[in-house]
Backbone as CSV, one residue per row, in Angstrom:
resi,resn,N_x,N_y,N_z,CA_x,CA_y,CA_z,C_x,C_y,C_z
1,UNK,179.828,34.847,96.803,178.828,35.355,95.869,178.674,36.852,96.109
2,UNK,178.748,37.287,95.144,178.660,39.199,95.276,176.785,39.393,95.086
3,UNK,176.509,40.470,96.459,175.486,40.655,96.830,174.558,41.893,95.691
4,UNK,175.906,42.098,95.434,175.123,43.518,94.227,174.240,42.467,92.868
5,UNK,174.953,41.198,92.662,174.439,40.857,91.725,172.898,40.425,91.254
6,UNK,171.719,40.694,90.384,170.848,40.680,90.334,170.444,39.336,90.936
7,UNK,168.887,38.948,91.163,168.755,37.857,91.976,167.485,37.006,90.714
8,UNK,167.454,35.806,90.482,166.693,34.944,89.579,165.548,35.680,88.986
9,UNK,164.357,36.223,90.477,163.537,36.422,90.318,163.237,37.554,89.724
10,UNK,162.877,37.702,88.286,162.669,38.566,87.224,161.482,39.891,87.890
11,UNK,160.880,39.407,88.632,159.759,40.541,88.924,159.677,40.239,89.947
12,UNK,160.100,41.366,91.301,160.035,41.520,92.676,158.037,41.888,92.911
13,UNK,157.734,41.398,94.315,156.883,41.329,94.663,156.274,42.494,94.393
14,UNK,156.878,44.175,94.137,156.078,44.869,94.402,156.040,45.466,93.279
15,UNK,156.352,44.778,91.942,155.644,44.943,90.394,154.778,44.112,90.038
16,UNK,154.618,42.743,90.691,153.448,41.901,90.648,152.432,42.401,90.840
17,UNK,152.567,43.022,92.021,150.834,43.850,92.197,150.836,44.711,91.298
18,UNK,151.709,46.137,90.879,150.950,47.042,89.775,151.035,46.185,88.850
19,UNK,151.355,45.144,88.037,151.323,44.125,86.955,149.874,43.801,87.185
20,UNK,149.177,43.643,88.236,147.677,42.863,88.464,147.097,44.356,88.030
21,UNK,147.317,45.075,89.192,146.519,46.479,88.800,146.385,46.888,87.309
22,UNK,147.569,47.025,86.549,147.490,47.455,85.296,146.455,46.431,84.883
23,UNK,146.368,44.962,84.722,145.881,44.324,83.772,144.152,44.631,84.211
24,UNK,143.908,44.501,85.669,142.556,44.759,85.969,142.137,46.435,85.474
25,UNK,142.712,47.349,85.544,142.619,48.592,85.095,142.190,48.311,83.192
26,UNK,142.951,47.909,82.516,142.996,47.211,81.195,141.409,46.378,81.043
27,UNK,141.160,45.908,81.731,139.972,44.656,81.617,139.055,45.834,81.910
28,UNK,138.691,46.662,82.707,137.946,47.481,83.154,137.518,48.579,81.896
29,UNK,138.496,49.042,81.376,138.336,50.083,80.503,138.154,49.328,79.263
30,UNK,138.399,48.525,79.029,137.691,46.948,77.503,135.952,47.574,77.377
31,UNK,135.746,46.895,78.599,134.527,46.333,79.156,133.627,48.160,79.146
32,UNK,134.171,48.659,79.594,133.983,50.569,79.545,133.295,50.382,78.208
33,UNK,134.362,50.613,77.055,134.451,50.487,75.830,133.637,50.029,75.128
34,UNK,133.759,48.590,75.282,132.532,47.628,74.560,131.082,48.588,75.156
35,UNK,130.999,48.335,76.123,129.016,48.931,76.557,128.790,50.359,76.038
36,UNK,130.128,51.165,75.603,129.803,52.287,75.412,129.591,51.775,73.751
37,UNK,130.283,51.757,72.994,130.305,51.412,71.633,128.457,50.887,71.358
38,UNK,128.405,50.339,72.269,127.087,49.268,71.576,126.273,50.327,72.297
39,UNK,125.508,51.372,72.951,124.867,52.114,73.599,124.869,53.406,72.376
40,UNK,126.288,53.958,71.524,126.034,54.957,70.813,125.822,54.145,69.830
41,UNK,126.015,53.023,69.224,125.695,51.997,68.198,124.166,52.155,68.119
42,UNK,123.398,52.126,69.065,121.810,51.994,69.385,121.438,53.778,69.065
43,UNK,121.970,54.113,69.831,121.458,55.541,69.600,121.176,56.117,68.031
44,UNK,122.314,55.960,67.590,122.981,56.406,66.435,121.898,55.808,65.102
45,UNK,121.636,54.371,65.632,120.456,53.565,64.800,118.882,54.342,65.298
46,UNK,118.535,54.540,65.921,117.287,55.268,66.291,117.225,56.690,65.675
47,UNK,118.216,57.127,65.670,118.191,58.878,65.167,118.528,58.892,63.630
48,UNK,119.290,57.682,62.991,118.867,57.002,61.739,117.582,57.205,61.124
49,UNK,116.508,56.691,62.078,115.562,55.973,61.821,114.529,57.476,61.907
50,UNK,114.570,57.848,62.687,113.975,59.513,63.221,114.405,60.435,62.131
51,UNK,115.223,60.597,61.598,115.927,61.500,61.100,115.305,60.713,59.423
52,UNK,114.836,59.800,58.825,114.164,59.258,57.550,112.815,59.371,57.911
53,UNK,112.082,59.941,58.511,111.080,60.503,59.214,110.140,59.436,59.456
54,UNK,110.654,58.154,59.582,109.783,57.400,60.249,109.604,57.740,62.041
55,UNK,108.402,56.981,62.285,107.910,57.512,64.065,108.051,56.594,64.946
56,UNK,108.185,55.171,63.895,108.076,54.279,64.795,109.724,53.434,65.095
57,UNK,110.495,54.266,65.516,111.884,53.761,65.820,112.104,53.068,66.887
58,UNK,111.398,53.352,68.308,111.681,52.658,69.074,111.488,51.247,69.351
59,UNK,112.424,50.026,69.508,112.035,49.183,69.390,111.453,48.430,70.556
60,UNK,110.272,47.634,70.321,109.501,47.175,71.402,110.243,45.637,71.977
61,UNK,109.801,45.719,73.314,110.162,44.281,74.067,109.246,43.530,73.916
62,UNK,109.147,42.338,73.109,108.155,41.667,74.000,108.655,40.618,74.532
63,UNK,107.938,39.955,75.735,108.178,39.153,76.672,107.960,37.957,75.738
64,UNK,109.267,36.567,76.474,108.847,35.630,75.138,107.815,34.899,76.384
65,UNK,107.376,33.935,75.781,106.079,32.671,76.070,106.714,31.465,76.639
């Protein structure tokens, strides 16, 4: 058997790990993304609301019962 020839295993041990890294890097910056989107989403609705010169934009919590 000639030793030069490639061996079964399609992905050697030490692309498995940057393969994990990339995908956790990937999941990380999603997740970035999404909270940022919905944070200027909110903003963007309040200064909406400010900017039609209503005062009462901020929206209240209330605690449920």
């Amino acid at each position: 058997m000639d030793k030069s020839a490639p061996q079964n295993d399609p992905e050697p041990d030490g692309h498995r790990g940057r393969t994990l890294a990339g995908l956790v890097i990937a999941a990380i910056l999603l997740v970035v993304g999404l909270w940022l989107a919905r944070e200027l989403r909110s903003a963007s609705q309040i200064q909406d609301c400010v900017m039609s010169g209503r005062s009462n934009c901020q929206p209240i919590d209330v605690p449920a019962r």
